[in-house]
C-alpha positions as CSV (number, residue, x, y, z in Angstrom):
1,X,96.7,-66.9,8.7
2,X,93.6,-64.9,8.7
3,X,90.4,-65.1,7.4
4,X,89.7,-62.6,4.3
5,X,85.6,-62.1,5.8
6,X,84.7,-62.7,8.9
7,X,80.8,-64.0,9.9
8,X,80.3,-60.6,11.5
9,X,81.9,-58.7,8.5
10,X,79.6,-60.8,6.2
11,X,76.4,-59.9,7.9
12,X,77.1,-56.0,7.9
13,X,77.6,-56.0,4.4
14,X,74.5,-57.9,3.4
15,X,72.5,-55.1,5.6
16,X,74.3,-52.4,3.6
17,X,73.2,-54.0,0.7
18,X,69.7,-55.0,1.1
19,X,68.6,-51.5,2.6
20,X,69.1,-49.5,0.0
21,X,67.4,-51.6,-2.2
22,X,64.5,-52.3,0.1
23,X,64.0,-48.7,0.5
24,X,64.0,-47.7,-3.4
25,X,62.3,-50.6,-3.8
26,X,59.4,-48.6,-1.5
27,X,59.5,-45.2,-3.5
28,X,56.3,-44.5,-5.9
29,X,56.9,-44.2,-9.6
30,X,56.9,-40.6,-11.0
31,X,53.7,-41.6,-13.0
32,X,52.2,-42.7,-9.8
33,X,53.2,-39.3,-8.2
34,X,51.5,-36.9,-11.1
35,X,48.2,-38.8,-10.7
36,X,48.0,-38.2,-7.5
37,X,48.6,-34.6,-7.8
38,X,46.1,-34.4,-10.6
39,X,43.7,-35.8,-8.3
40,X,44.0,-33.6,-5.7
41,X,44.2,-30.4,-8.0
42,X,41.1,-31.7,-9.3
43,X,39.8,-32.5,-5.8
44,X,40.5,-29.0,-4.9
45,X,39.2,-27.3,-7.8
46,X,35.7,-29.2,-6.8
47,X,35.6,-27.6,-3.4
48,X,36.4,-24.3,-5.2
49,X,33.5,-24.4,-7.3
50,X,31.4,-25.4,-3.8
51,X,32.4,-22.8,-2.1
52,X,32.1,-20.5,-5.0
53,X,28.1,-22.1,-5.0
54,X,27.3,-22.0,-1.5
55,X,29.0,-18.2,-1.6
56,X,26.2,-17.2,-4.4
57,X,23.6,-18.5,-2.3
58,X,24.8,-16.6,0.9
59,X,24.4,-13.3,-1.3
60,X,21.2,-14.0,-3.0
61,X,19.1,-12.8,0.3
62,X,20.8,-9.3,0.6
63,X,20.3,-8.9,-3.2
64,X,16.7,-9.8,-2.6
65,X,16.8,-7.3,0.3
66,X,18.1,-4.0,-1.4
67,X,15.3,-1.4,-1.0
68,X,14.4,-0.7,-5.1
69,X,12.6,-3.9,-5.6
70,X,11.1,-4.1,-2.6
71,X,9.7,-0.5,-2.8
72,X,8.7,-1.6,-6.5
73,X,6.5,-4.7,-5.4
74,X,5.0,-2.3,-2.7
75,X,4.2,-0.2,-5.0
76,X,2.4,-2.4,-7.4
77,X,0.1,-3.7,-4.6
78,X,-0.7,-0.4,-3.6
79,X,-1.5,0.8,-6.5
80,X,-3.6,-2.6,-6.9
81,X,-5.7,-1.8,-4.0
82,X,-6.2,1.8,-4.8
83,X,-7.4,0.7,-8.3
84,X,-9.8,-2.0,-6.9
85,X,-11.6,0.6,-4.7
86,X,-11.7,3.1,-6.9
87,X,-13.6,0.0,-9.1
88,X,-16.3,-0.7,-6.1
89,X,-16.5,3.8,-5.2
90,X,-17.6,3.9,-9.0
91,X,-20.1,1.5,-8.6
92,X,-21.3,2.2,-4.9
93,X,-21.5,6.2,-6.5
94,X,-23.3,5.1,-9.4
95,X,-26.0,3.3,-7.1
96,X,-26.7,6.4,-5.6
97,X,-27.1,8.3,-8.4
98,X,-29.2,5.4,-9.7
99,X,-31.3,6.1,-6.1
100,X,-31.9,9.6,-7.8
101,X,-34.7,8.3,-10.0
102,X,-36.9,7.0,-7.6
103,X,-35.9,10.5,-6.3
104,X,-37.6,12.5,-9.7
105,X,-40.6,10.2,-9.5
106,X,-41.7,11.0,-6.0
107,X,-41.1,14.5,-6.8
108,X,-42.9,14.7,-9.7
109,X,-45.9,12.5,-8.1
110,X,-46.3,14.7,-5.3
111,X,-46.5,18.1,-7.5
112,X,-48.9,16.5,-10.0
113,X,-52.5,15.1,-9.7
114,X,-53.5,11.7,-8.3
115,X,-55.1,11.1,-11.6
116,X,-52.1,11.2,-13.2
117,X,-49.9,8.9,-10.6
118,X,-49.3,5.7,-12.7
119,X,-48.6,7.9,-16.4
120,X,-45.7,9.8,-14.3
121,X,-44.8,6.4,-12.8
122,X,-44.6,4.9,-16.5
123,X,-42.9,8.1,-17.4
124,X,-39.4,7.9,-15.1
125,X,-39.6,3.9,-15.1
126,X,-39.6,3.9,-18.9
127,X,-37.3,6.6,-20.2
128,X,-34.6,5.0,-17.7
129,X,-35.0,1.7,-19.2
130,X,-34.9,3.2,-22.7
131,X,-31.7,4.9,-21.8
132,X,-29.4,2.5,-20.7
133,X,-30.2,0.2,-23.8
134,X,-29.7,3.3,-25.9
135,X,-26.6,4.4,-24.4
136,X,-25.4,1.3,-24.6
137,X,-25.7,0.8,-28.4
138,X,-24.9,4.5,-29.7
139,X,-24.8,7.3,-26.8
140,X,-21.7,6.0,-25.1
141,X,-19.7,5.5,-27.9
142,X,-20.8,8.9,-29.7
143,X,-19.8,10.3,-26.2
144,X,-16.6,8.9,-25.3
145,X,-14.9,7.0,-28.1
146,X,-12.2,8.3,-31.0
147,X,-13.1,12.1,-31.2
148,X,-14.0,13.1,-34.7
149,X,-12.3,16.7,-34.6
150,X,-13.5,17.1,-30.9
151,X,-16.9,16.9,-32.2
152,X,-18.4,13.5,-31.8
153,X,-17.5,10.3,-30.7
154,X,-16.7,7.4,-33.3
155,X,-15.8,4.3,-31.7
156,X,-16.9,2.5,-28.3
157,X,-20.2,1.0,-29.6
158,X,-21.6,-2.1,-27.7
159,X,-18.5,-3.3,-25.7
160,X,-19.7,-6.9,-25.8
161,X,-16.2,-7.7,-26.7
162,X,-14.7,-6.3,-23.8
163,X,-13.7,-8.8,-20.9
164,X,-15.6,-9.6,-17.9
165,X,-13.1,-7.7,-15.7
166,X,-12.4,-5.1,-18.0
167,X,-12.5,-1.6,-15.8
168,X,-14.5,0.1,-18.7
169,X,-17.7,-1.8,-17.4
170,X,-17.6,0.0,-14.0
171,X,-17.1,3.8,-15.9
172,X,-19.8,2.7,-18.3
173,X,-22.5,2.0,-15.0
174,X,-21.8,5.3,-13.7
175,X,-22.0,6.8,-17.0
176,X,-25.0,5.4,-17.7
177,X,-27.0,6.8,-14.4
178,X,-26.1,10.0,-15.6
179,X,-27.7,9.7,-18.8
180,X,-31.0,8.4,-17.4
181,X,-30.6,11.5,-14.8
182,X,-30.5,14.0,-17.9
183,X,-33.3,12.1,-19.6
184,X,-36.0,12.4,-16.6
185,X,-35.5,15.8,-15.9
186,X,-37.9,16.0,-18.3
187,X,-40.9,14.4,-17.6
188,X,-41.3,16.6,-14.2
189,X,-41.8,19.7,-16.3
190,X,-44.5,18.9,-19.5
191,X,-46.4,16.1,-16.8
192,X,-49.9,15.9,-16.6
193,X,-50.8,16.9,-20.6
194,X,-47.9,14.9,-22.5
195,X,-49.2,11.8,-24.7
196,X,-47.0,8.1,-23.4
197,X,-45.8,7.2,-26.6
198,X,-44.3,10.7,-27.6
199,X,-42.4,10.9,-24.2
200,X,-41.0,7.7,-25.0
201,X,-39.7,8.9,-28.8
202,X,-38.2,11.8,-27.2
203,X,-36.0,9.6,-24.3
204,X,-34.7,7.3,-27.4
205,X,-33.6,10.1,-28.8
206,X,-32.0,12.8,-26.1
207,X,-30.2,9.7,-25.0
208,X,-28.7,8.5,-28.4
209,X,-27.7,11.6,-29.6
210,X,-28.7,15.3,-27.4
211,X,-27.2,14.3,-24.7
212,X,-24.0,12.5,-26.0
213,X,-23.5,15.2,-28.2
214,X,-22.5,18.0,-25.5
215,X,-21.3,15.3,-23.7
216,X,-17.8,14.6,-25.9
217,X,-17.6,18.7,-25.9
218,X,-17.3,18.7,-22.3
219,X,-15.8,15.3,-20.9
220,X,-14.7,13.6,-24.5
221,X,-11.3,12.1,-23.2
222,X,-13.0,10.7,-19.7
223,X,-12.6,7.1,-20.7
224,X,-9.2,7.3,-22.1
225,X,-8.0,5.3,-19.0
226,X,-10.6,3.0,-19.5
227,X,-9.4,1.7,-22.7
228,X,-12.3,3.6,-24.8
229,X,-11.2,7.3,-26.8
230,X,-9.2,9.5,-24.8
231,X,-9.5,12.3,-27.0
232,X,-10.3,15.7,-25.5
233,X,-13.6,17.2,-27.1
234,X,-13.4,21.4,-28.0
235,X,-14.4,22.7,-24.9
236,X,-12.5,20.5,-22.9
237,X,-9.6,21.5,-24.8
238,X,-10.4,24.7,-24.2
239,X,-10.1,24.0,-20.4
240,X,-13.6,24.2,-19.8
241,X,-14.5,22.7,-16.4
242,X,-17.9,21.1,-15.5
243,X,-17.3,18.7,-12.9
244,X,-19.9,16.9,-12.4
245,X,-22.3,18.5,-15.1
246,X,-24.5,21.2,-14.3
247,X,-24.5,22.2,-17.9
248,X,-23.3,18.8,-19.6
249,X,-26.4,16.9,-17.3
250,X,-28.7,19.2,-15.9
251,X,-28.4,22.3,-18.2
252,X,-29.0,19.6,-20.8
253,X,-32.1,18.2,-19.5
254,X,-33.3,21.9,-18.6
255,X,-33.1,23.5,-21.4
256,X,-35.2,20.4,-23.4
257,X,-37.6,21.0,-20.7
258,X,-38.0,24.2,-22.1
259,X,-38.3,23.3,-25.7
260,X,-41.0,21.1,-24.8
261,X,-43.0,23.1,-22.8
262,X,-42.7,25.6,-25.5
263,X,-44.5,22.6,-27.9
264,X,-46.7,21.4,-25.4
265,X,-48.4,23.9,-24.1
266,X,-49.5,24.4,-20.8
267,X,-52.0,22.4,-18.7
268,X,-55.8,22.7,-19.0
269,X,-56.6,25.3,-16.8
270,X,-53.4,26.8,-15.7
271,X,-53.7,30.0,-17.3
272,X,-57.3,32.1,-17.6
273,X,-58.2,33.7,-20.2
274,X,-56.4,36.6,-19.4
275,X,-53.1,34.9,-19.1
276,X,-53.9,35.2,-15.2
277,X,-51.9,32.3,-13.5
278,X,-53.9,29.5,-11.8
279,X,-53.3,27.3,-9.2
280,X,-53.0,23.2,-9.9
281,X,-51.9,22.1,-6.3
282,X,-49.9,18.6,-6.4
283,X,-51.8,16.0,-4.6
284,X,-49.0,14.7,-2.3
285,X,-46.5,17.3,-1.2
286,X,-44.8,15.0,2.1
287,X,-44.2,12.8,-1.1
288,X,-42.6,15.2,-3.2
289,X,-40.9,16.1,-0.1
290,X,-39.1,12.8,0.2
291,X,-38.2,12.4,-3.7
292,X,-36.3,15.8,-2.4
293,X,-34.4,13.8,0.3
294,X,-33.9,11.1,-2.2
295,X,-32.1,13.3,-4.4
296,X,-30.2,15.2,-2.0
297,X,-28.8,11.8,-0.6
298,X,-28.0,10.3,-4.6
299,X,-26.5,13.4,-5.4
300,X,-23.4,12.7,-2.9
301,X,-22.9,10.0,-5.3
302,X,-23.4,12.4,-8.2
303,X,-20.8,14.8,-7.3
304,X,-18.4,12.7,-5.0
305,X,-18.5,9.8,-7.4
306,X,-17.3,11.7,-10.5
307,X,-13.7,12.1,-9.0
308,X,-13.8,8.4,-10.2
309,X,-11.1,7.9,-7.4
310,X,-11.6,6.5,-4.1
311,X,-9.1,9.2,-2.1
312,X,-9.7,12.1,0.6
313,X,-10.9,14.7,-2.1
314,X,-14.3,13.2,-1.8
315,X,-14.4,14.6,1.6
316,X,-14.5,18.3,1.1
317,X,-16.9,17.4,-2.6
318,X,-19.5,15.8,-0.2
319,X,-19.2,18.8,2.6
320,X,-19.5,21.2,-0.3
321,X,-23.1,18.6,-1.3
322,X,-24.4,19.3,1.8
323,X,-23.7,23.2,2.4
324,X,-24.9,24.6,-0.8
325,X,-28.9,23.0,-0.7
326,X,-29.1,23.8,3.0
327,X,-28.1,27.2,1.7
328,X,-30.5,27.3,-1.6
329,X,-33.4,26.2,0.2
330,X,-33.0,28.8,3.0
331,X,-32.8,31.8,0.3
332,X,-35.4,30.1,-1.8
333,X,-38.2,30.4,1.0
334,X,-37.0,33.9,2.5
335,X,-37.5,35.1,-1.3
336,X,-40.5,34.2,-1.7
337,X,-41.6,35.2,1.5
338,X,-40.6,38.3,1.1
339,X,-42.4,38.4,-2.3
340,X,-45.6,36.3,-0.8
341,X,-45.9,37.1,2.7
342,X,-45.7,33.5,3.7
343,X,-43.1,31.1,3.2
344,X,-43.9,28.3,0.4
345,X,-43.0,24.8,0.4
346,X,-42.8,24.3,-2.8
347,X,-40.1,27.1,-3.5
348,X,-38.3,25.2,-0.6
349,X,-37.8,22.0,-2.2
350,X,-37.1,23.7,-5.2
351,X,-34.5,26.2,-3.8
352,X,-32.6,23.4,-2.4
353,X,-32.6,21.1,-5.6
354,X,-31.4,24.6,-7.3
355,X,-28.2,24.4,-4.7
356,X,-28.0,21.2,-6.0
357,X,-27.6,21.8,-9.3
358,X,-25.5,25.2,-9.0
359,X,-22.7,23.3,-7.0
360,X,-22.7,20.2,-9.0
361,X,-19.9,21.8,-11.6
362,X,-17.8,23.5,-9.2
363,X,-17.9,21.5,-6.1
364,X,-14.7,20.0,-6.4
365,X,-12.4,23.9,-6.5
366,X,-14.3,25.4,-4.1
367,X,-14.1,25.9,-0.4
368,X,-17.4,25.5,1.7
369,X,-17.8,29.2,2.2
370,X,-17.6,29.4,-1.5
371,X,-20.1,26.9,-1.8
372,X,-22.6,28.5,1.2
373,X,-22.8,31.7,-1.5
374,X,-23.4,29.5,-4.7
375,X,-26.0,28.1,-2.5
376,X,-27.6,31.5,-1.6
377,X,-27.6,32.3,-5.0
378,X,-29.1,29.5,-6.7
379,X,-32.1,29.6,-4.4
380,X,-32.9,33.5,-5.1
381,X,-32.3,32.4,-8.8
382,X,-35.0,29.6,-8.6
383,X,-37.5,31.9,-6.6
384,X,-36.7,34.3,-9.9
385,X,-37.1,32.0,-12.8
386,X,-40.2,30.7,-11.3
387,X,-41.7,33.7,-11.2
388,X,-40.6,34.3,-15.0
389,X,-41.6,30.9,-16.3
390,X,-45.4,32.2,-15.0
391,X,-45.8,35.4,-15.9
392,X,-44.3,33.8,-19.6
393,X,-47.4,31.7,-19.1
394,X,-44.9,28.9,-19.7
395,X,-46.1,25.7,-17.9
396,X,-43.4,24.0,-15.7
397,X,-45.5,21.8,-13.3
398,X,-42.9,21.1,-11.5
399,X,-40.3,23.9,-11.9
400,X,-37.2,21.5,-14.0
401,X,-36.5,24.8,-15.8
402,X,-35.7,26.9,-12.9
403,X,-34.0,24.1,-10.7
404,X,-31.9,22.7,-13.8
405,X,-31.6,25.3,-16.5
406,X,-30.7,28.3,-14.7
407,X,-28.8,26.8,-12.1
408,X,-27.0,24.8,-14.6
409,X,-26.1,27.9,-15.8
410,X,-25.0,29.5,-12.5
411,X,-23.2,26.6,-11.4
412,X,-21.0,26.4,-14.2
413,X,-19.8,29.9,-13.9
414,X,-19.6,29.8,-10.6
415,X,-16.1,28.1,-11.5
416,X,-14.4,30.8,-12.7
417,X,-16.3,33.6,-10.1
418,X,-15.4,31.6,-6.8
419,X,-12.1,29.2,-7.9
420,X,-10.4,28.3,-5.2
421,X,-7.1,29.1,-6.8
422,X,-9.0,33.0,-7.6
423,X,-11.2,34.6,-10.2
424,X,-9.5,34.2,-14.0
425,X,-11.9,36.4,-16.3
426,X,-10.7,33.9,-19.3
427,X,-11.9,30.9,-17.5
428,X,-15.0,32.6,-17.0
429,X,-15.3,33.5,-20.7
430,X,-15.0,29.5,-21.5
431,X,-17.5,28.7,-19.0
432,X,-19.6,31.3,-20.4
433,X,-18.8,29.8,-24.0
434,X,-19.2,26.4,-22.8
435,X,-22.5,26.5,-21.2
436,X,-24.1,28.5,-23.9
437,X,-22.8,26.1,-26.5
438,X,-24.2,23.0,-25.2
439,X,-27.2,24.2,-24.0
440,X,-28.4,26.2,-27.2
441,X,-27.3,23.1,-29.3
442,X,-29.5,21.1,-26.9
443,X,-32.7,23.5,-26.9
444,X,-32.3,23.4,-31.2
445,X,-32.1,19.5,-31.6
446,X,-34.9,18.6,-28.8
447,X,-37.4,22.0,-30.7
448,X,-36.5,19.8,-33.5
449,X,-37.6,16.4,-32.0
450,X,-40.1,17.6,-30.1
451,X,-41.8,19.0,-33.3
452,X,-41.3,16.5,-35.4
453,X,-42.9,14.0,-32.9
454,X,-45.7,16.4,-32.3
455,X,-46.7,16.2,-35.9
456,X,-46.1,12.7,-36.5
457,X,-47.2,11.1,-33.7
458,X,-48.6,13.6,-31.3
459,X,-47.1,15.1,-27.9
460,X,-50.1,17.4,-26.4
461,X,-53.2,15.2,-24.5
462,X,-56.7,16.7,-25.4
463,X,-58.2,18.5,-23.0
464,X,-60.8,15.8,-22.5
465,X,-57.8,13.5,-21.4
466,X,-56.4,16.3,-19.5
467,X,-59.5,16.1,-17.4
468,X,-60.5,12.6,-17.4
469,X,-56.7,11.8,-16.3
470,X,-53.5,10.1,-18.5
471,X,-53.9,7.5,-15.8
472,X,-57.4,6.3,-17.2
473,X,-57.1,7.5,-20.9
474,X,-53.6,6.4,-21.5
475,X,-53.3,3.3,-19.0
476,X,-56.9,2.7,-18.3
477,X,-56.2,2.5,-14.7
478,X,-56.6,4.4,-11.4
479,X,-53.7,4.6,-8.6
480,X,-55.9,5.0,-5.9
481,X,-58.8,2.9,-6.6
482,X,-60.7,3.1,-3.0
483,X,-60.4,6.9,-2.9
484,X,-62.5,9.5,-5.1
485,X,-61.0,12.5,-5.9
486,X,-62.6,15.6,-6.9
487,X,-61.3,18.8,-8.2
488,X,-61.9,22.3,-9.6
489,X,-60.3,24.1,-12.6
């Protein structure tokens, strides 16, 4: 009889049974299995956005890199720079021209009598310092604000308001010097018999309103980019062209010359009784020679600075500074040589200041053998108007009217006769328009002024102050108190 189950049999068939279990008793739940999966989808969609981070920051540099923004921040520092010098070339040009005054003192000394030293000294110290407080109240804005029909300026009056680094202040400096140069020009010309307090009345005024006036005609929209105006006055509009202003400046301050001479009179003893000219020697000609120097080293301010840019143009403007007075002085003293028989110093220093003046509007379109036959010019012209002035029996003591007027005039045609770019005969007829324009308007205003003062206050010296000396009956002083001068009428 056998056994139904063996041991062995037994023992196989509890394996077979407790294996299978065992191993489903091992096998996750399929809850346990979709939260794992969930957190490695979530796990992997983390790295994802890492990646996707770290990727961004990989391509930031070349987007810094690409050439348009880099060119564009280049750009603004240059044009940063530029700006900043063309700040300090306004105010270094403006110092020069500022040099000019000390320039129209030592002239005007050396041409004039020691006894009338300190009333001349008074003269140029005082009508700049009227000036600039004037120009700062009224003349700049009547010059350079909102244009009233191209005619006058109407806004731009005492820019207290305007910030400490506001680039209007360095335009306004080098505007400024120019008004005090027009002003000055001046005194030179009715020195020796013209009462201190009537000089005065007549800076207040040429400054405030002459000057100003012509000047909006001419150069009305100059301190648009400075904040101030920007409109264009009627000849400017017209393309008129005076670059540095031998009409606008020195045609200006000729031409009032003029008129008061014309009020004035002449000096006590210039003219016999026959109209004859006389002699009245300056007492200090190697002075007046180095207020000529002077001016010839502020005028490179005068006409380089008025680019108002720091940039190579200046280079050629300053070449065309230095060619045109060598030339003016050398045709000034062969004229009157010629007409003499000896050559004059006087005429000299005067022919150059006339090359000066001719080349100051047109110094800037013209090439330097342009410039050497402006110069040639202007010097036969100041020999010529010199000459005029006396046998007009008109007093210039120290020859403003020839120097400034009439080469103020030359000068400023001398842009359309020798352009660069060639002769246009309708540019010429502006010019011609121009210069007439401001300079008649000038001569009318500064009759008026010069009149008016006359009458109220007096202009003319007595001829008993004429030969005493403005130094003692004006100032009651002497310039040279341990020398005694003596002269003869």
């Amino acid at each position: 009889m056998t056994r139904p189950f063996s041991l062995s049999a037994l023992f196989a068939l509890t394996i077979a049974i407790w294996m299978p279990l065992q191993a489903h008793s091992q096998q996750p739940s399929t809850a346990s299995v979709e939260g794992k999966l969930d957190a490695i989808l979530q796990k992997l969609d983390e790295s994802k956005k890492t990646l996707d981070a770290v990727a961004a920051k990989i391509e930031a540099p070349a987007a810094v890199a690409e050439p348009a923004p880099a060119e564009a921040a280049m750009k603004a520092e240059t044009e940063a720079v530029q700006a900043n010098a063309n700040y300090l070339w306004m105010i270094l040009a403006g110092a020069l021209v500022f040099v000019m005054q000390a320039g129209f003192a030592m002239v005007e000394l050396g041409f004039s009598r020691a006894k009338n030293s300190i009333n001349i000294i008074m003269k140029n110290f005082l009508d700049f310092s009227i000036s600039v407080i004037v120009f700062l109240f009224l003349g700049f804005g009547l010059m350079f604000g909102a244009s009233a029909g191209g005619w006058i300026g109407t806004s731009g009056f005492w820019l207290s308001a305007q910030p400490g680094d506001a680039p209007v202040w360095c335009f306004w400096f080098f505007q400024a010097v120019f008004a005090g140069t027009a002003c000055t020009i001046v005194s030179g010309a009715m020195a020796e018999r013209t009462k201190f307090v009537g000089y005065l009345v007549y800076a207040a005024f040429l400054t405030a309103v002459i000057y100003p006036l012509g000047g909006h005609w001419a150069w009305g929209s100059f301190a648009g980019g400075f904040g101030i105006g920007g409109d264009k006055g009627w000849l400017e509009a017209l393309g008129f062209i005076d670059f540095a202003g031998s009409t606008v400046v020195h045609g200006v301050g000729g031409v009032c010359a003029l008129a008061g001479i014309i009020v004035v009179g002449s000096r006590h003893g210039r003219f016999g009784k026959d109209g004859s000219p006389r002699l009245i020697a300056g007492h200090n000609i190697p002075l007046a020679a180095l207020g000529v120097f002077l001016l010839w080293f502020g005028w490179f301010g005068f006409n380089a600075g008025s680019t108002l840019v720091a940039d190579a143009n200046i280079g050629r403007i300053a070449v065309n500074t230095t060619i045109a007075p060598a030339a003016g002085a050398l045709a000034a003293m062969i004229s009157m040589w010629f007409v003499q028989g000896r050559p004059d110093v006087g005429i000299t220093l005067n022919g150059a200041l006339g090359g000066l003046v001719g080349i100051t509007a047109c110094c800037s379109v013209l090439t330097p053998a342009a410039a050497l036959i402006v110069g040639i010019i202007a010097g036969v012209l100041t020999t010529v108007a010199t000459i005029a002035l006396e046998r007009l029996q008109l007093d210039d003591a120290v020859g403003a009217v020839p120097v400034h007027l009439v080469n103020g005039w030359w000068g400023t045609l001398s842009v359309a006769l020798f352009h660069e770019a060639g002769f246009d005969p309708k540019l010429l007829g502006v010019q011609a328009l121009g210069t007439l324009s401001i300079t008649a308007c000038a001569f009318v205003l500064c009759f008026i002024i010069f009149k008016t003062v006359d009458l109220i206050i007096g202009l003319r010296a007595s001829e008993t102050e004429q030969v005493d000396g403005l130094d003692f009956s004006e100032h009651a002083a002497n310039a040279y108190p341990d020398f005694q001068t003596t002269e003869q009428a």
